[in-house]
N, C-alpha and C positions, 0 to 999 in steps of 0.2 A: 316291318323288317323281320321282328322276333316269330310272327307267323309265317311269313315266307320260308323260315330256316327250318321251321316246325315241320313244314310237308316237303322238304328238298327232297324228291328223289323220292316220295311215297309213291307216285304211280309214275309210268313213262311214254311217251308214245309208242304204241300206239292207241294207249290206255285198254288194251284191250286184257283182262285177265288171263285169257287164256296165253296169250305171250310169253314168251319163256322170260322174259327179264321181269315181267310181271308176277312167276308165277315165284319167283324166290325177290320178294321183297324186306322192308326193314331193316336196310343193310348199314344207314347212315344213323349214327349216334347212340347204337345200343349199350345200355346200359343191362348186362345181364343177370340172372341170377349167379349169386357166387359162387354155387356151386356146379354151375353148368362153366362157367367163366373159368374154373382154377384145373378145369378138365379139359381144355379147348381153346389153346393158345389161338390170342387177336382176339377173344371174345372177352372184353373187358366186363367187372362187375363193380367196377370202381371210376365217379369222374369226380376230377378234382380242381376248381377253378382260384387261379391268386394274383392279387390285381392290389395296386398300389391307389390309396387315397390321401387328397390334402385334408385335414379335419380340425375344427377347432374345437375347444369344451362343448357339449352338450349336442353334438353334429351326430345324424343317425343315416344309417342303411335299410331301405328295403333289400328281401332277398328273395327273389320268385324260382323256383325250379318249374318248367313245362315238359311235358312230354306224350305223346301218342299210347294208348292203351289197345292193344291188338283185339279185336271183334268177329267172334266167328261165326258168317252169316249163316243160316239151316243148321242149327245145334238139336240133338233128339231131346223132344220134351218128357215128358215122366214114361212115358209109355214106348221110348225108346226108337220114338218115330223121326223124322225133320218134320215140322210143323211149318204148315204155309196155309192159311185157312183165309174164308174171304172176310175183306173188310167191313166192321159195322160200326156204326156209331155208339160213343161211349166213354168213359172216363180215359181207356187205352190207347185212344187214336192219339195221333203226336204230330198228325201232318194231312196238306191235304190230298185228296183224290188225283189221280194223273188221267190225263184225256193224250186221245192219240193210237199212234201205231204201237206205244207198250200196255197200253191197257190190259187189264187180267191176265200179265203174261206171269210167270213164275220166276221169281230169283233162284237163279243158280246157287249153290255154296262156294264160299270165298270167305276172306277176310276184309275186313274196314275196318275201322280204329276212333276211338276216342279221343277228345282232347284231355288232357289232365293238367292240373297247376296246383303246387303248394306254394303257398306265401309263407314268410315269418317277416312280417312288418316292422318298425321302428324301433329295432338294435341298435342301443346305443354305442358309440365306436369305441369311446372311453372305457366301456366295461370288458370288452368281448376278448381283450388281451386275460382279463385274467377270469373272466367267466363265459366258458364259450356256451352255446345256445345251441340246443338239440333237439331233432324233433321225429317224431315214426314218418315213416309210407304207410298205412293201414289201407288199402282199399279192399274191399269186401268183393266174394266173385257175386256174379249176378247176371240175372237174364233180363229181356225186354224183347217185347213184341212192337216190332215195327212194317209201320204200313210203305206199301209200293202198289203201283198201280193196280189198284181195287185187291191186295191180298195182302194180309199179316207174315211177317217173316218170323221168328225165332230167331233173336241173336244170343251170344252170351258171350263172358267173360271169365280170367282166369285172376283169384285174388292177388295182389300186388303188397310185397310187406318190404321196408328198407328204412335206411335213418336217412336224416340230413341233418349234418353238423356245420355250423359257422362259426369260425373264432379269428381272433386277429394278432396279429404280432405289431408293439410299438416299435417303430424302428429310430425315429426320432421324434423331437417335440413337433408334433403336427401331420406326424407322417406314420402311418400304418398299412401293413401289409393284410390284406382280407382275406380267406383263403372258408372254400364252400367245398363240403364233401359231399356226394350221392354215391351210398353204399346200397346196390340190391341185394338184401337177407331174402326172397321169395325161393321156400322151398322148391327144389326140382326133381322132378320123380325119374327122372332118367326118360331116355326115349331119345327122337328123332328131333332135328336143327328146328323146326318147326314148332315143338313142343314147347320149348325154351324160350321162344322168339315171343310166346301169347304169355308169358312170364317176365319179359324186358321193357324197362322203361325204354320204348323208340324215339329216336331223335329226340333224346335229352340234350336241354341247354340251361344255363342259366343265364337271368335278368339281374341287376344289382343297377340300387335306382338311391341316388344322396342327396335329398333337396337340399342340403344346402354348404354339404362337403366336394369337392372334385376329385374326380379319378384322374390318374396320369395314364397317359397312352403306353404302352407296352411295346406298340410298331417305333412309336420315334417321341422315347423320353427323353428331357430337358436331359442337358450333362450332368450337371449332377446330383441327378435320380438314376443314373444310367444305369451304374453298379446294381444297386437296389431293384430294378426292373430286370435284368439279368437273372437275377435270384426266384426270383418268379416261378412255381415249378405248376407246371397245369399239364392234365393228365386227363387227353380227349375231349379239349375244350380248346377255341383257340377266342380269347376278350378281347373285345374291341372296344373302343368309344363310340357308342349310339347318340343318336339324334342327331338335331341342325349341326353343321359346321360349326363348331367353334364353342358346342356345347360340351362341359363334361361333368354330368352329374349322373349318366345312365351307364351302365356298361353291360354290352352283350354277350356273353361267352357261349360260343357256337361251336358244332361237331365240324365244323367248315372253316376252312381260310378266308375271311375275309378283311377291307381293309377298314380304317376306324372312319365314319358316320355312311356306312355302305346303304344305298338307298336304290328304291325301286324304280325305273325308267316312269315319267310318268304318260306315257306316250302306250305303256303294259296295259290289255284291256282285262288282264286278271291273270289268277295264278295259273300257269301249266306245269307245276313240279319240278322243270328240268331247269336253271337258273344259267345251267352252263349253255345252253341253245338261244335259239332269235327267235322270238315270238313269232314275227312272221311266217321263219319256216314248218315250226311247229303247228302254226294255224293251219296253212295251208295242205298243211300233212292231214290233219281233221278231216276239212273239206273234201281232201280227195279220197278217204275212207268208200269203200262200199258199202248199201244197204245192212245189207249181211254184216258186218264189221259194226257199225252204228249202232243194229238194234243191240246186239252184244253189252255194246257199251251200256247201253240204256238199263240191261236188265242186272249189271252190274255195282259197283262202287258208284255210289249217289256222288261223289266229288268226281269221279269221271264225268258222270252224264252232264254235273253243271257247263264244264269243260263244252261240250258235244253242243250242248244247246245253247253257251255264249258266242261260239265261235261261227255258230250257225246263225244266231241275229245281228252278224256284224256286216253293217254296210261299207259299199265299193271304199266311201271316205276313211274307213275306220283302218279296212288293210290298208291305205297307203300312208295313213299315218307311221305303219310297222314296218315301212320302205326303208327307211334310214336316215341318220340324221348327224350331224357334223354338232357336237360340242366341246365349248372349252371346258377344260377338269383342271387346270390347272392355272395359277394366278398370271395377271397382265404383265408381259416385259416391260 
């Protein structure tokens, strides 16, 4: 599910970049530099997640922050050029050869994205009231040569600097309020929305995972934790309760409304980014793409093409599973 949330809304159908909703993306969960953020009201540089747990002596938190790293495919290499040169074997390759109608074709310039994750593991709940626990974003910028069908691309990256702070407030014997800051400090050299956006943690969320403390639900706390979950104050995050029904030891704090143990139909034959659509329709939108439109795809974002080529090996059985289907969501009268 914490993946699903991670690509909501990175691409759209018709997955095509050059599409205009395509071509201004990373619209959900930005976390931006502060000083592009304090310039440019709705562009947040600050998320701030705070979630209620039961806990006894010695009861700890993991705490994960995720989020998307902006990739800019055909960056000029020393010489000031886009670099796309052919494929050889060697320590550099990272993937294999493509056969087919893209073979030796050239990647366009665009953006793709990275996955990123900071942990800070087993925090213990008892301390963090009075010793809260901090930690950088340091990620370093950098290039990489990536291969596409038989040719080397040049990507690269803009460095990424911020903190994350976790501390806790005791609110009673057993009861603490959690509370996760993500601050982006990444320099901004001024410039265009674009500029900024290869500086933003994308679709940040945080995970907050207690093997053996529980989280109270936030949508529908007990009465009298009511008050206390009221107090609550999150900022570009909306926590839920994750996993099985009836579990609460995970919580998810997502750039999205969702409700507590929100789960993926399993009937989904994979991601297509849009969560608010029907896979069906969306499949079949694929399918009816033209040539022209396809190869597109293909010389594109590699999480498109997967797209393009899962929805293209799915048998007559597979679309009618994505017909529809009648369930109960809620308990026996």
């Amino acid at each position: 599910m914490a993946q699903a949330v991670l690509y909501e809304g990175y691409l759209l159908w018709p997955y095509r970049e050059s599409s205009l909703k395509n071509r201004h993306r990373w619209t959900i969960g930005g976390v931006h530099p502060e000083a592009y953020g304090r310039a440019h009201d709705g562009n947040p540089w600050r998320m701030r997640t705070e979630c209620l747990v039961e806990a006894e002596p010695g009861d700890t938190v993991d705490v994960r922050v995720r989020f998307l790293h902006v990739v800019t495919r055909g960056v000029p290499d020393k010489d000031g050029l886009e670099q796309d040169v052919p494929e050889q074997d060697g320590p550099e390759r990272d993937g294999p050869e493509r056969d087919g109608p893209d073979a030796g074709a050239r990647r366009p310039s665009g953006e793709e994205a990275q996955e990123r994750e900071l942990s800070m593991p087993g925090l213990l709940l008892e301390e963090l009231p009075h010793d809260p626990v901090r930690t950088t974003i340091d990620i370093p910028a950098g290039r990489q040569r990536r291969p596409h069908a038989g040719a080397v691309t040049l990507c690269g990256w803009e460095a990424l600097s911020g903190r994350i702070e976790v501390s806790a407030q005791s609110l009673r014997p057993g009861l603490f309020r959690v509370a996760v800051e993500v601050v982006n400090t990444t320099p901004w050299p001024g410039g265009a929305r674009g500029d900024a956006m290869r500086r933003t943690l994308v679709s940040a969320h945080t995970v907050l995972y207690a093997p053996r403390a529980r989280f109270v639900s936030l949508m529908d706390p007990p009465d009298d934790l009511r008050e206390h979950a009221e107090g609550c104050r999150n900022e570009g995050v909306w926590p839920v309760l994750a996993g099985p029904e009836g579990d609460r030891h995970t919580v998810l704090a997502a750039p999205i409304i969702l409700y507590d143990h929100p789960q993926i139909a399993p009937e989904s034959p994979g991601d297509l980014f849009d969560a608010t659509e029907i896979d069906q329709l969306l499949t079949l939108g694929v399918l009816a793409l033209s040539d022209q439109e396809q190869q597109e795809i293909r010389e594109g974002d590699p999480r498109a093409r997967e797209i393009l080529d899962r929805c293209a090996a799915l048998t007559p059985d597979d679309l009618m599973r994505l017909h529809g289907l009648m369930r109960r969501t809620g308990p026996r009268a």
